[in-house]
N, CA, C and O atoms as a Maestro MAE file, in Angstrom:
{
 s_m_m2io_version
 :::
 2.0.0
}

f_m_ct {
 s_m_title
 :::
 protein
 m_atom[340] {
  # First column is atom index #
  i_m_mmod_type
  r_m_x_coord
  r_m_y_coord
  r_m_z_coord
  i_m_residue_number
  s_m_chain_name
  s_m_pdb_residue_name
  s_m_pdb_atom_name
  i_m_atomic_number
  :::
  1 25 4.232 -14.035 25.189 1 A "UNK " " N  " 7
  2 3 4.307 -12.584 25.288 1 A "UNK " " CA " 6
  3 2 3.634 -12.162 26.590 1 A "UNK " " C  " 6
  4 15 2.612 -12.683 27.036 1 A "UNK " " O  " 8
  5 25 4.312 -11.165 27.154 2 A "UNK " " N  " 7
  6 3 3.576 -10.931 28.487 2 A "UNK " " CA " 6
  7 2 2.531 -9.755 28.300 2 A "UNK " " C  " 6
  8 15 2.290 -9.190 27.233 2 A "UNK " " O  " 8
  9 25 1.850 -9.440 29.755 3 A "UNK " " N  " 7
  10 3 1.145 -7.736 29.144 3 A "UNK " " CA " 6
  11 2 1.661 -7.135 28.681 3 A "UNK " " C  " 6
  12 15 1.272 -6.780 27.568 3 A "UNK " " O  " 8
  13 25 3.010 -6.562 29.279 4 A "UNK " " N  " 7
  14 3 3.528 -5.691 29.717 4 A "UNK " " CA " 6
  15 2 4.551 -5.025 27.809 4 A "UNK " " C  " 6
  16 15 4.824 -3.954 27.267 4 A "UNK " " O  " 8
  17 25 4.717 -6.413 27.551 5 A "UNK " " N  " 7
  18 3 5.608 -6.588 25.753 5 A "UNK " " CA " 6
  19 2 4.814 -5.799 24.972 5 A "UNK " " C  " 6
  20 15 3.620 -5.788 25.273 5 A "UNK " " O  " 8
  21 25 5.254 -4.975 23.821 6 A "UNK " " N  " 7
  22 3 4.070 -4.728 23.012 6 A "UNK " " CA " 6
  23 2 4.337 -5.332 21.895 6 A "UNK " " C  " 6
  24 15 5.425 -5.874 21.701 6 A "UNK " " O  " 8
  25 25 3.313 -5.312 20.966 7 A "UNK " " N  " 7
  26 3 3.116 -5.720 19.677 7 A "UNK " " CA " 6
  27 2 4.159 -5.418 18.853 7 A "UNK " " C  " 6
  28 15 4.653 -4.356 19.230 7 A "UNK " " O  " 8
  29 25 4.746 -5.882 17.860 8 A "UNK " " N  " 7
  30 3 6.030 -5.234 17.224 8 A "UNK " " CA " 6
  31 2 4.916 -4.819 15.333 8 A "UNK " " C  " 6
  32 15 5.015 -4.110 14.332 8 A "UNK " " O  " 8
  33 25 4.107 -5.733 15.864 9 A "UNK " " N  " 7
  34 3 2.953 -6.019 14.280 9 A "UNK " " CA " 6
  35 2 1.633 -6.335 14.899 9 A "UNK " " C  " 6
  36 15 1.230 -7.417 15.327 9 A "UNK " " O  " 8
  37 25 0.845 -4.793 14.847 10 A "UNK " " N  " 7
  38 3 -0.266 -5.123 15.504 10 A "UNK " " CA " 6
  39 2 -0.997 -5.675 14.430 10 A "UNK " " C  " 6
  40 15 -0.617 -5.271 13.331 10 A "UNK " " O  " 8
  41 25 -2.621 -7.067 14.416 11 A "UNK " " N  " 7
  42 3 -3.181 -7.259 13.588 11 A "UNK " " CA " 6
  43 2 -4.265 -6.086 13.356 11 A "UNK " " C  " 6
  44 15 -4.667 -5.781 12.233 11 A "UNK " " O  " 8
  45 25 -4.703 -5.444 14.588 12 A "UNK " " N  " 7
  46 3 -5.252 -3.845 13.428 12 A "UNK " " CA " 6
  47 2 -4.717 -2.848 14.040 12 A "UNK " " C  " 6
  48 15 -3.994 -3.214 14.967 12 A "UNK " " O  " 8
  49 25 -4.804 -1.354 13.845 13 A "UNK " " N  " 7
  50 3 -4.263 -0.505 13.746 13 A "UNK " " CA " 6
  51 2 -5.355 0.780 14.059 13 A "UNK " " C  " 6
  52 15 -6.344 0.630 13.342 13 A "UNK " " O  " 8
  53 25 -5.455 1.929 14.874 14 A "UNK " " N  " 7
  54 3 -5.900 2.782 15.323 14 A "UNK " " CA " 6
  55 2 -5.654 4.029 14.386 14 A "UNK " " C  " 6
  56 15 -4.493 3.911 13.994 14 A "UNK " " O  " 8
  57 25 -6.240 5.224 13.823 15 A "UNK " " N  " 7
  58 3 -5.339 6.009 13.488 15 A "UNK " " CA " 6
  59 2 -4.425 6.427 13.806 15 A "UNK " " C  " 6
  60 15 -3.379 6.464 13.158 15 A "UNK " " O  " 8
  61 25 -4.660 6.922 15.103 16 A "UNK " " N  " 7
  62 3 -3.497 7.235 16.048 16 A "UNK " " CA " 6
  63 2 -2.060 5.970 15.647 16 A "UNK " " C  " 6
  64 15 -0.970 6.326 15.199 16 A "UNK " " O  " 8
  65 25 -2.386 4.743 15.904 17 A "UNK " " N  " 7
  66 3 -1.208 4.207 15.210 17 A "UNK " " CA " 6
  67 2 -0.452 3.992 14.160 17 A "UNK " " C  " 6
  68 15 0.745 3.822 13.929 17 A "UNK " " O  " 8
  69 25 -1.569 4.049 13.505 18 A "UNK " " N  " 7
  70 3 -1.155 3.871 11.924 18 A "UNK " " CA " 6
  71 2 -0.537 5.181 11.329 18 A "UNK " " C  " 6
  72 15 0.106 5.045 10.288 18 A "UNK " " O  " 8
  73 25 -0.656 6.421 11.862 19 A "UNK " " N  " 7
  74 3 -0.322 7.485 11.332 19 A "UNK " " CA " 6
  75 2 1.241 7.274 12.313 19 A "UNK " " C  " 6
  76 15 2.334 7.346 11.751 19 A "UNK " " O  " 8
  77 25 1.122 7.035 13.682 20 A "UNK " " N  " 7
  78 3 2.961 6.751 13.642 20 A "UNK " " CA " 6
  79 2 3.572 5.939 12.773 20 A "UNK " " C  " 6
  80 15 4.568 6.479 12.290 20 A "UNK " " O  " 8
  81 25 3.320 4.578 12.283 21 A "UNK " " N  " 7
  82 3 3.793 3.863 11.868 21 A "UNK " " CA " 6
  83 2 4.042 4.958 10.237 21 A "UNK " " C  " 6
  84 15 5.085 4.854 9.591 21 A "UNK " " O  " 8
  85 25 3.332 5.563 9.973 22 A "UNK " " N  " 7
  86 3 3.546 6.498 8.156 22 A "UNK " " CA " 6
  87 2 4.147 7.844 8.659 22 A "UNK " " C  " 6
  88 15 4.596 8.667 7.861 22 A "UNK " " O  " 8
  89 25 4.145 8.041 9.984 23 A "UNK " " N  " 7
  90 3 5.606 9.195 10.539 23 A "UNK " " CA " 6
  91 2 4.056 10.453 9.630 23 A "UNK " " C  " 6
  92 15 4.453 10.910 8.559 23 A "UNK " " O  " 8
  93 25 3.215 10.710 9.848 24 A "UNK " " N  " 7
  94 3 1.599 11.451 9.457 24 A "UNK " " CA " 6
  95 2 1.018 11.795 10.106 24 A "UNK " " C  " 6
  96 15 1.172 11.250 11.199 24 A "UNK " " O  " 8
  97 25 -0.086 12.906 10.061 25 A "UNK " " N  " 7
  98 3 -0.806 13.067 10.844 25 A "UNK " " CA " 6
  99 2 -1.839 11.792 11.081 25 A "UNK " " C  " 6
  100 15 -1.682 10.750 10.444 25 A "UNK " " O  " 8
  101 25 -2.879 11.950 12.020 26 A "UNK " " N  " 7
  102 3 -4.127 10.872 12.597 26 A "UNK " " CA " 6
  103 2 -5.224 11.569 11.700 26 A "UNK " " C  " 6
  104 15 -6.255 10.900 11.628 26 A "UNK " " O  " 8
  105 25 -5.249 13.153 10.769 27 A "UNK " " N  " 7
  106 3 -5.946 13.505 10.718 27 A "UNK " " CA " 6
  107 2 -5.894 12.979 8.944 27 A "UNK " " C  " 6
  108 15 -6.882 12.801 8.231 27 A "UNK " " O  " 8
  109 25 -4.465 12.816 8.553 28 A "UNK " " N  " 7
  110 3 -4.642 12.095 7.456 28 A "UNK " " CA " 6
  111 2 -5.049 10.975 7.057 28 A "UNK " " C  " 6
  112 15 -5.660 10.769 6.008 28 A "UNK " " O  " 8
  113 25 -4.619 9.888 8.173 29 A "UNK " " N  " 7
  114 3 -4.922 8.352 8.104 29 A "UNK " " CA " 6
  115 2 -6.493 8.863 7.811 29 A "UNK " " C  " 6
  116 15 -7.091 8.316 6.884 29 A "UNK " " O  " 8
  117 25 -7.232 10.004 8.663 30 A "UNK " " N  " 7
  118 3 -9.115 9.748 8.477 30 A "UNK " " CA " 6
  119 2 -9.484 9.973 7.595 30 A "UNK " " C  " 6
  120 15 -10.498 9.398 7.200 30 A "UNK " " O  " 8
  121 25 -8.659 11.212 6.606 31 A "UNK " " N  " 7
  122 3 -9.106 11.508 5.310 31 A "UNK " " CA " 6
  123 2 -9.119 10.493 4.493 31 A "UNK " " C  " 6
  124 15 -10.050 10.417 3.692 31 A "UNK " " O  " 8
  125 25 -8.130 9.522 4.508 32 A "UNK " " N  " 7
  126 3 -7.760 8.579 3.806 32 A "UNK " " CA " 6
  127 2 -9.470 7.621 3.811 32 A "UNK " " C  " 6
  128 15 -10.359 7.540 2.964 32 A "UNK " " O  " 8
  129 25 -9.361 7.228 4.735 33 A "UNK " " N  " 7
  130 3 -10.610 6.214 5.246 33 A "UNK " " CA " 6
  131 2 -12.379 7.158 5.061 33 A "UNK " " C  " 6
  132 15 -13.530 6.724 5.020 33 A "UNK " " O  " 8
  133 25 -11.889 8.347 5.002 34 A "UNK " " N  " 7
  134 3 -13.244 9.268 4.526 34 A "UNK " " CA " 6
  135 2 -13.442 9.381 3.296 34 A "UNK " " C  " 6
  136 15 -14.528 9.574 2.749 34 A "UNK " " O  " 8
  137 25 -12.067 9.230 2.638 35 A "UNK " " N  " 7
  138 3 -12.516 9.154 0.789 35 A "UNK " " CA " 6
  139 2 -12.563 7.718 0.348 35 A "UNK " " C  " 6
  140 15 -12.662 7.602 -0.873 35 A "UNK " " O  " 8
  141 25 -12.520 6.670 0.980 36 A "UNK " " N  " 7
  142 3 -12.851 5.120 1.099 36 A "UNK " " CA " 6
  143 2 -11.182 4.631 0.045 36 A "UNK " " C  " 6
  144 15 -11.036 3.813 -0.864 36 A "UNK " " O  " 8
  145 25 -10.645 5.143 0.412 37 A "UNK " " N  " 7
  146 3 -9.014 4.564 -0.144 37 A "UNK " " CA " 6
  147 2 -8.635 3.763 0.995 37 A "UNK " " C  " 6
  148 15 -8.353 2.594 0.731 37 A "UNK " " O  " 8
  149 25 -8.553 4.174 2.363 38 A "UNK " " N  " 7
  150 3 -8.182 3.280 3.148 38 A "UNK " " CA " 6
  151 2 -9.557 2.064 3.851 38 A "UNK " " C  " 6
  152 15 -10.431 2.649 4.492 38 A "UNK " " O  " 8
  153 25 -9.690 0.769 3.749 39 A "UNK " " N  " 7
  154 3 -10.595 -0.132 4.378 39 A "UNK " " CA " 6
  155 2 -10.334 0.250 5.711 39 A "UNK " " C  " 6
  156 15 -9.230 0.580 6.144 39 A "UNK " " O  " 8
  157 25 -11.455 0.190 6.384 40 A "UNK " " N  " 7
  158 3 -11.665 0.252 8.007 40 A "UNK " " CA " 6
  159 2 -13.147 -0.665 8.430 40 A "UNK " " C  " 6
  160 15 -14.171 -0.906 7.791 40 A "UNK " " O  " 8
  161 25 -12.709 -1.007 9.761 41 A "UNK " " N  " 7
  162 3 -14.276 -1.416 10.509 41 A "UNK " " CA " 6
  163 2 -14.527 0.035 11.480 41 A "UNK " " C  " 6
  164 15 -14.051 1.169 11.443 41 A "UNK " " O  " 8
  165 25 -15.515 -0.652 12.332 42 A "UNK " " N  " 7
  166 3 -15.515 0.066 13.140 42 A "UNK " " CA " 6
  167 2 -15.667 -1.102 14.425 42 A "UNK " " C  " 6
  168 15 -16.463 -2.033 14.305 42 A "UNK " " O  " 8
  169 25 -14.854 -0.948 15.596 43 A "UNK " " N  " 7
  170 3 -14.971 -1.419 16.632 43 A "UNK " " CA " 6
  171 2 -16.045 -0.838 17.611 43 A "UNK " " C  " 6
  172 15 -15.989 0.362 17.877 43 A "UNK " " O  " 8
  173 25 -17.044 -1.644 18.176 44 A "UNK " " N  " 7
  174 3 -18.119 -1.227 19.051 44 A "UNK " " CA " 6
  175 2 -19.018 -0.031 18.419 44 A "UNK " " C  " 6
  176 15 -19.510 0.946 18.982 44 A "UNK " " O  " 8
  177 25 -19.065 -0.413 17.133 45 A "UNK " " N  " 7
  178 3 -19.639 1.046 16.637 45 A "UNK " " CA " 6
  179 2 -19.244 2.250 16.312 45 A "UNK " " C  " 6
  180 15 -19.625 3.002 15.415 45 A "UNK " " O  " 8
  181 25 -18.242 2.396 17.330 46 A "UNK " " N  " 7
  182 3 -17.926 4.050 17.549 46 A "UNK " " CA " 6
  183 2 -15.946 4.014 16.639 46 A "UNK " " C  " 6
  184 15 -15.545 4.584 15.624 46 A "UNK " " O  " 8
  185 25 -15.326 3.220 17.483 47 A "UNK " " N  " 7
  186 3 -14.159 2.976 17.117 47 A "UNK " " CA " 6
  187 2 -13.754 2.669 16.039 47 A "UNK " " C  " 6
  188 15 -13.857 1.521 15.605 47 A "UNK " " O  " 8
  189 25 -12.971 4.069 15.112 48 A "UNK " " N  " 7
  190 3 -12.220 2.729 13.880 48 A "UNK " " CA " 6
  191 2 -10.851 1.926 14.346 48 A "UNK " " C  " 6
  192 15 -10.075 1.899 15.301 48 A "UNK " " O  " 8
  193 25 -11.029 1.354 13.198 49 A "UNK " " N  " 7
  194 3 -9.846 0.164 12.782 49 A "UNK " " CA " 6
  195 2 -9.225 -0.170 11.387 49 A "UNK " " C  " 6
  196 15 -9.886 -0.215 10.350 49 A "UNK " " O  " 8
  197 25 -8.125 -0.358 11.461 50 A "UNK " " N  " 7
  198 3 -7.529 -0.688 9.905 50 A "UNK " " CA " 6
  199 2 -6.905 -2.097 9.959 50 A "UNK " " C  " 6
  200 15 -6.111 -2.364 10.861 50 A "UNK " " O  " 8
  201 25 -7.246 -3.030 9.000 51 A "UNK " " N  " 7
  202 3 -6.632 -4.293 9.290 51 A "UNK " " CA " 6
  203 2 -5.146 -4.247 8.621 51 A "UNK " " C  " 6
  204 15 -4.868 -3.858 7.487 51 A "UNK " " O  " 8
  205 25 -4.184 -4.796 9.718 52 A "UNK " " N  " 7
  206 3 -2.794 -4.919 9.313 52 A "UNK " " CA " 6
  207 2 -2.668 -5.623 7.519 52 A "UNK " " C  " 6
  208 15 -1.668 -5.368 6.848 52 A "UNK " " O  " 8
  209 25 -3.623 -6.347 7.051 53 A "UNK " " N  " 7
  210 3 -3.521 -6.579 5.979 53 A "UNK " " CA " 6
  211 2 -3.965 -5.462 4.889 53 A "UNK " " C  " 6
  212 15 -3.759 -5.697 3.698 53 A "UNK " " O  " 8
  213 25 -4.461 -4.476 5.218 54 A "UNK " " N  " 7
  214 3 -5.539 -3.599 3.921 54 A "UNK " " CA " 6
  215 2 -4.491 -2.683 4.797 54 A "UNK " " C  " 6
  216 15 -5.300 -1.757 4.860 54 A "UNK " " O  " 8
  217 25 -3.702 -2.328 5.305 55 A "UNK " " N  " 7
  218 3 -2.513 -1.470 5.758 55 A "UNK " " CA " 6
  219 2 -1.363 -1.412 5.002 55 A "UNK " " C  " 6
  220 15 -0.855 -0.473 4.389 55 A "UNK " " O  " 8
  221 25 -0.972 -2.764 5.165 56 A "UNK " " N  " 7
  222 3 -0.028 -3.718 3.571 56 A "UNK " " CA " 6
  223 2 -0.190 -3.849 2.660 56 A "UNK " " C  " 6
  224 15 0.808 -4.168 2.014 56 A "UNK " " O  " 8
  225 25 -1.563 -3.715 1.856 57 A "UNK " " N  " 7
  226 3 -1.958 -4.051 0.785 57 A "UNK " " CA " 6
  227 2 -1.762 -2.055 -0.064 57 A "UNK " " C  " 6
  228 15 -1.304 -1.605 -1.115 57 A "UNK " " O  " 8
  229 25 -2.448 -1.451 1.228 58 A "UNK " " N  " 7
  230 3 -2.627 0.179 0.712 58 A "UNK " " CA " 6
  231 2 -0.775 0.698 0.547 58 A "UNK " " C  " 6
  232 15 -0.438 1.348 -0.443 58 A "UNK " " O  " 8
  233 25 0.302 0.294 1.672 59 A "UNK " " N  " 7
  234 3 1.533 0.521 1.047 59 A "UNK " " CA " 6
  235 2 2.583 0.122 -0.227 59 A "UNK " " C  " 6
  236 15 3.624 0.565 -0.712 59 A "UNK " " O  " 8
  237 25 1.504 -1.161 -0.488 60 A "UNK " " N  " 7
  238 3 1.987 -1.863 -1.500 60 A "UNK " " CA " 6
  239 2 1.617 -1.651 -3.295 60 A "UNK " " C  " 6
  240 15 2.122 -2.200 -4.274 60 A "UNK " " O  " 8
  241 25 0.524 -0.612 -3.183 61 A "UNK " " N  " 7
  242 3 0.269 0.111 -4.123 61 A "UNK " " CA " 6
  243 2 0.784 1.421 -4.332 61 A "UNK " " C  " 6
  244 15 0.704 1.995 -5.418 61 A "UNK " " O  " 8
  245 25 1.213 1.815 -3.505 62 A "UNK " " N  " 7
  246 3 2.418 3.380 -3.231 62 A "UNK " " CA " 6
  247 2 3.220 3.433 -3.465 62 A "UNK " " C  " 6
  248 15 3.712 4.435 -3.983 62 A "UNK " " O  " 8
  249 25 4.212 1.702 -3.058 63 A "UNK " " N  " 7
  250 3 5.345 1.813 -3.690 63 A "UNK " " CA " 6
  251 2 5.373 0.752 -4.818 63 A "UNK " " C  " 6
  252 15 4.755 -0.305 -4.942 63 A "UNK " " O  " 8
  253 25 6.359 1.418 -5.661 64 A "UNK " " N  " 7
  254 3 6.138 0.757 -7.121 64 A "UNK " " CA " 6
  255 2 7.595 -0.185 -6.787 64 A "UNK " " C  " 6
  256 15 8.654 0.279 -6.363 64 A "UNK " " O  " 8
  257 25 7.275 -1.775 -7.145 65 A "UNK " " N  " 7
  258 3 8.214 -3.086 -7.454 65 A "UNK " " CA " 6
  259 2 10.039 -2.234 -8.160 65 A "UNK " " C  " 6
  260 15 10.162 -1.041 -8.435 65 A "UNK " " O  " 8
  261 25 10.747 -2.907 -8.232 66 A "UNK " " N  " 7
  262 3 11.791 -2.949 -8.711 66 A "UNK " " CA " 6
  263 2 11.880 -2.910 -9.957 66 A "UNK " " C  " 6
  264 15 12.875 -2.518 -10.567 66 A "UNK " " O  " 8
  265 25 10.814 -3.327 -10.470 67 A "UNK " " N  " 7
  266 3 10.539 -4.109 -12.084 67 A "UNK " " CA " 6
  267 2 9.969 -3.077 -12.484 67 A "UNK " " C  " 6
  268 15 10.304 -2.826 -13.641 67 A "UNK " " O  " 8
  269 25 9.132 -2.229 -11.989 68 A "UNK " " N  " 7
  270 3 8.184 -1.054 -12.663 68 A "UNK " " CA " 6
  271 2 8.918 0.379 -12.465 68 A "UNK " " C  " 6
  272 15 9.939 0.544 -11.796 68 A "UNK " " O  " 8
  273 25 8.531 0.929 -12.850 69 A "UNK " " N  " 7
  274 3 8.840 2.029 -13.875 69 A "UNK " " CA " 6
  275 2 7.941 3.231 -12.860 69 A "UNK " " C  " 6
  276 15 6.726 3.420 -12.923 69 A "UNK " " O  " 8
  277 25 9.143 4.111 -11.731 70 A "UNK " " N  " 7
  278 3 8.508 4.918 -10.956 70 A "UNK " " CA " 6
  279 2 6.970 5.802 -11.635 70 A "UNK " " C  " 6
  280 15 6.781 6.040 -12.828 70 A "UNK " " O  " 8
  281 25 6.216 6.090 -10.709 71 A "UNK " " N  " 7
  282 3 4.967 6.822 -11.637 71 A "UNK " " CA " 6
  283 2 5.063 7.946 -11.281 71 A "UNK " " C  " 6
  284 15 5.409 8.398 -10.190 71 A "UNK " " O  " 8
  285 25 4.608 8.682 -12.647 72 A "UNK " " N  " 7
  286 3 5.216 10.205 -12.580 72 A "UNK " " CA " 6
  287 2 4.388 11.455 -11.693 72 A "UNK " " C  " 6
  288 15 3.163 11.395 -11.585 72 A "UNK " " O  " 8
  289 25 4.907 12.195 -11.287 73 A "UNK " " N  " 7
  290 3 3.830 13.066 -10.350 73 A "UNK " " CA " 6
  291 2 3.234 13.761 -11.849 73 A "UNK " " C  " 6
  292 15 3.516 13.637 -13.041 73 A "UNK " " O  " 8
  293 25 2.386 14.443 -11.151 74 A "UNK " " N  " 7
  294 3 1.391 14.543 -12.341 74 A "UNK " " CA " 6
  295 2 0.908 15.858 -11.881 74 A "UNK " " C  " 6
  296 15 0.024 15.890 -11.025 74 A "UNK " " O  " 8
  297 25 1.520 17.209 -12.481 75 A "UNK " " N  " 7
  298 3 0.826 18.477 -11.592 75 A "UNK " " CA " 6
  299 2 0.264 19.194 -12.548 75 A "UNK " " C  " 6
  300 15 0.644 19.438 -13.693 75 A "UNK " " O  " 8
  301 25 -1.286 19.707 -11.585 76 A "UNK " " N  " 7
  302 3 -1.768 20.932 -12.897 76 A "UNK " " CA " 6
  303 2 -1.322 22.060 -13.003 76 A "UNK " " C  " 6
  304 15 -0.432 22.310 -12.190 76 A "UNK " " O  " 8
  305 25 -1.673 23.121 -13.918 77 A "UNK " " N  " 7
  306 3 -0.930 23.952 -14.082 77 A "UNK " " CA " 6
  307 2 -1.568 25.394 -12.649 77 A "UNK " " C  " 6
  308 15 -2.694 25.566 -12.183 77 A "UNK " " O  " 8
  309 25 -0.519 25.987 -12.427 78 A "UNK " " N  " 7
  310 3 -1.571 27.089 -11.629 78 A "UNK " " CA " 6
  311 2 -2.216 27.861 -12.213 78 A "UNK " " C  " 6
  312 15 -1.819 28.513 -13.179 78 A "UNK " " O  " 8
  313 25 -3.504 27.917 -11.631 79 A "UNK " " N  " 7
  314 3 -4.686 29.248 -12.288 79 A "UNK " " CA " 6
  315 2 -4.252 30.651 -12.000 79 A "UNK " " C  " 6
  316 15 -3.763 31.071 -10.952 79 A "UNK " " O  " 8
  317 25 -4.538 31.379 -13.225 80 A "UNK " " N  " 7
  318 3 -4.120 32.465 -12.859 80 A "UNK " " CA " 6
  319 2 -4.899 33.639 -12.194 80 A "UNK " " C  " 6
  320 15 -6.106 33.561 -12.424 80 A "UNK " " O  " 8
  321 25 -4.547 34.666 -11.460 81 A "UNK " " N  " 7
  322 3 -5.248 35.337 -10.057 81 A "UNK " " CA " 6
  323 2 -6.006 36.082 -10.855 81 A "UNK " " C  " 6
  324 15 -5.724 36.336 -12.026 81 A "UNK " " O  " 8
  325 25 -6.875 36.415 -10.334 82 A "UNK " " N  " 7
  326 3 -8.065 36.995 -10.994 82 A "UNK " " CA " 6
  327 2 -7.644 38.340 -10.130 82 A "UNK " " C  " 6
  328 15 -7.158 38.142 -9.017 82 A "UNK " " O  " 8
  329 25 -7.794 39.586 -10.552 83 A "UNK " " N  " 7
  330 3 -7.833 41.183 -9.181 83 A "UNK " " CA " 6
  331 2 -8.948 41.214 -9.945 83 A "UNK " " C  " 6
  332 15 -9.138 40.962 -11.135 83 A "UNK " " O  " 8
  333 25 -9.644 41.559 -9.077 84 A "UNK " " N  " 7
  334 3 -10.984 42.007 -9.190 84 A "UNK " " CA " 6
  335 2 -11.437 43.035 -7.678 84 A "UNK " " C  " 6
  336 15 -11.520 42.904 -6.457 84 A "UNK " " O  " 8
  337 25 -11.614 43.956 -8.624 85 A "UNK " " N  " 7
  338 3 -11.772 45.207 -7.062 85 A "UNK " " CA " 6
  339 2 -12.832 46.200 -8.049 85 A "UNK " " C  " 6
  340 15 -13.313 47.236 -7.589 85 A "UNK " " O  " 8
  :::
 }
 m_bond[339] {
  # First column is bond index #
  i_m_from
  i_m_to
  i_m_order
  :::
  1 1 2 1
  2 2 3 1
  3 3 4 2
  4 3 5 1
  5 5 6 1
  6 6 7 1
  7 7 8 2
  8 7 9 1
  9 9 10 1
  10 10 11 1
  11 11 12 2
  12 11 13 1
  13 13 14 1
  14 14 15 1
  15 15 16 2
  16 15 17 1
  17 17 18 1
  18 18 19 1
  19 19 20 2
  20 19 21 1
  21 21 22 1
  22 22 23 1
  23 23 24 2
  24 23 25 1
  25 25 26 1
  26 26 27 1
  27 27 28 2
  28 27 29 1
  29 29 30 1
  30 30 31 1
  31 31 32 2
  32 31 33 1
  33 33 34 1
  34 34 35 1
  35 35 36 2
  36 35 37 1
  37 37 38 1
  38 38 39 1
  39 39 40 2
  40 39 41 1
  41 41 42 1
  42 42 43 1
  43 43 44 2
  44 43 45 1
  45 45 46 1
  46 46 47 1
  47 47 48 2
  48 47 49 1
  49 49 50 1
  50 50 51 1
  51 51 52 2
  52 51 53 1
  53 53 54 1
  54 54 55 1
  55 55 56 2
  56 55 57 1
  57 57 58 1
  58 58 59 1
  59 59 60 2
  60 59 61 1
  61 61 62 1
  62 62 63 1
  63 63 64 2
  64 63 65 1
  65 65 66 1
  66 66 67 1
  67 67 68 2
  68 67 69 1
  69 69 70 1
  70 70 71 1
  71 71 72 2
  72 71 73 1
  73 73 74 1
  74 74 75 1
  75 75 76 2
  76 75 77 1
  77 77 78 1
  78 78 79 1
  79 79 80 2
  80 79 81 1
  81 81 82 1
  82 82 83 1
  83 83 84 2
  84 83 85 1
  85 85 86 1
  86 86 87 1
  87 87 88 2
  88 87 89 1
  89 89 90 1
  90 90 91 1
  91 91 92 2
  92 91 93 1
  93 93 94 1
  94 94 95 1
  95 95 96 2
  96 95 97 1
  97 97 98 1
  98 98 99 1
  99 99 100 2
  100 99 101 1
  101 101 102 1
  102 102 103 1
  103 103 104 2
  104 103 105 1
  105 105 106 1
  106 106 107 1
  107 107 108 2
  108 107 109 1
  109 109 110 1
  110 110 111 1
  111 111 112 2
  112 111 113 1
  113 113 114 1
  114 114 115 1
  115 115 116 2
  116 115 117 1
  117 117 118 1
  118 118 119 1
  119 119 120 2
  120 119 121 1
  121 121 122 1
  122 122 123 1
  123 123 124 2
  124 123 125 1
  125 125 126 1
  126 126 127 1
  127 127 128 2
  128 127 129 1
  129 129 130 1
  130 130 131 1
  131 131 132 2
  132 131 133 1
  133 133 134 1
  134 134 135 1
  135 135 136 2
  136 135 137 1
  137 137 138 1
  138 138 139 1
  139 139 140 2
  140 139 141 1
  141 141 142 1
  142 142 143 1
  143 143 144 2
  144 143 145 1
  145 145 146 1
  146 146 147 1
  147 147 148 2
  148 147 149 1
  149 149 150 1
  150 150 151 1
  151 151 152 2
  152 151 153 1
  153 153 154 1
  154 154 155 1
  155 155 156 2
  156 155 157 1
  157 157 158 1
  158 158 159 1
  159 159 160 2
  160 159 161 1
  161 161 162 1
  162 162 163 1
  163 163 164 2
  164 163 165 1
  165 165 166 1
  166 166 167 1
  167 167 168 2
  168 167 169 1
  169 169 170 1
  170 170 171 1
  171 171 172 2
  172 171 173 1
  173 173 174 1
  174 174 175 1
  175 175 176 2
  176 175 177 1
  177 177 178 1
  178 178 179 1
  179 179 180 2
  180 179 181 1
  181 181 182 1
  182 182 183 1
  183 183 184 2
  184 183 185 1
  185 185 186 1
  186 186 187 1
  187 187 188 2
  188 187 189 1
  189 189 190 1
  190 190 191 1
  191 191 192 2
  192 191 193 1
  193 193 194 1
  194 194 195 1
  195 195 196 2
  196 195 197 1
  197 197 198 1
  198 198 199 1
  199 199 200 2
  200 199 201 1
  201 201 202 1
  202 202 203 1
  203 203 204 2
  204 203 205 1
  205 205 206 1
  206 206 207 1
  207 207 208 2
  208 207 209 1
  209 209 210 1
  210 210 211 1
  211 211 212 2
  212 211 213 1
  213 213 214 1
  214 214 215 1
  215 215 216 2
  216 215 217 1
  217 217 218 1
  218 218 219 1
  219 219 220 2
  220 219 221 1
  221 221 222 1
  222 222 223 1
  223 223 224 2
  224 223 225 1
  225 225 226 1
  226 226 227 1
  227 227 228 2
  228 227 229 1
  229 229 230 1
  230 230 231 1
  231 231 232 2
  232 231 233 1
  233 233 234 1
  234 234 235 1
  235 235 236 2
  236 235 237 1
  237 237 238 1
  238 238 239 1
  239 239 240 2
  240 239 241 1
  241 241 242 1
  242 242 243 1
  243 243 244 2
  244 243 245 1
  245 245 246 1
  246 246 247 1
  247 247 248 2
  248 247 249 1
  249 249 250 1
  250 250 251 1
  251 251 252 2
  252 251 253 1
  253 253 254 1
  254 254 255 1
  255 255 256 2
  256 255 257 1
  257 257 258 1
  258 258 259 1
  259 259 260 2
  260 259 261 1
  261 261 262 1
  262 262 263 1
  263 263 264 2
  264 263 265 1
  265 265 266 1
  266 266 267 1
  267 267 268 2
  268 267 269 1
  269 269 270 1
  270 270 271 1
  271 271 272 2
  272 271 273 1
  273 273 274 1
  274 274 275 1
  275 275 276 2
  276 275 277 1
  277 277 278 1
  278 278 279 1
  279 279 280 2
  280 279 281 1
  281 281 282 1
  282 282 283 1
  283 283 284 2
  284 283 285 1
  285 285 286 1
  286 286 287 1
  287 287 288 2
  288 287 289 1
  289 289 290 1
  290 290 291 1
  291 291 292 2
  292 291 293 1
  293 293 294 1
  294 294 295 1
  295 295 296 2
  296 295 297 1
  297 297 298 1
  298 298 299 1
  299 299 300 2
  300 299 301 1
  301 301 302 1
  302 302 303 1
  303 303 304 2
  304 303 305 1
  305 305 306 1
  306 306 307 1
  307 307 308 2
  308 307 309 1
  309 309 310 1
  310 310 311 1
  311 311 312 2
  312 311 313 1
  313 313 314 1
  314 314 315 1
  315 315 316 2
  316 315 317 1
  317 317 318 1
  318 318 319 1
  319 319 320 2
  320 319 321 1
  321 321 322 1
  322 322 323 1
  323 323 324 2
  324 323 325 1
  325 325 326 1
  326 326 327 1
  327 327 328 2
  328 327 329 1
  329 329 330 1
  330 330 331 1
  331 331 332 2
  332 331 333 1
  333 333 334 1
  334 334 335 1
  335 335 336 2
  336 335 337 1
  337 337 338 1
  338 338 339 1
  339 339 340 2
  :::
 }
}
């Protein structure tokens, strides 16, 4: 591979990348990694990172096998408005 080639499968992942690769914001990939659902390091301290494997592993719980039985959305009901004046 030369410099110049890029990665087609990077082994980690930036938010900034990882949120192209999920077509998302960068600001979601952080929420994700701020409520500890997504694994990250941090590079040099400052920098995160997501390993291409805990990337695969987190899409692979999202989508449900062939064999299983889609999971149902699950919504609460809306509260109702309070007027208060």
């Amino acid at each position: 591979m030369t410099a110049n080639t890029p990665q087609t499968n990077p082994t980690v992942y930036s938010p900034a990348t990882l949120a192209k690769r999920w077509e998302c914001s960068e600001s979601h990939v952080r929420k994700l990694i701020r409520r500890g659902e997504l694994p990250h390091f941090r590079l040099g301290g400052k920098l995160l990172r997501i390993r291409t494997f805990d990337v695969e592993e987190f899409e692979a719980r999202l989508t449900p096998s062939s064999d299983q039985e889609p999971v149902p959305v699950v919504t609460r009901p809306r509260a109702k408005r309070l007027d208060i004046r």
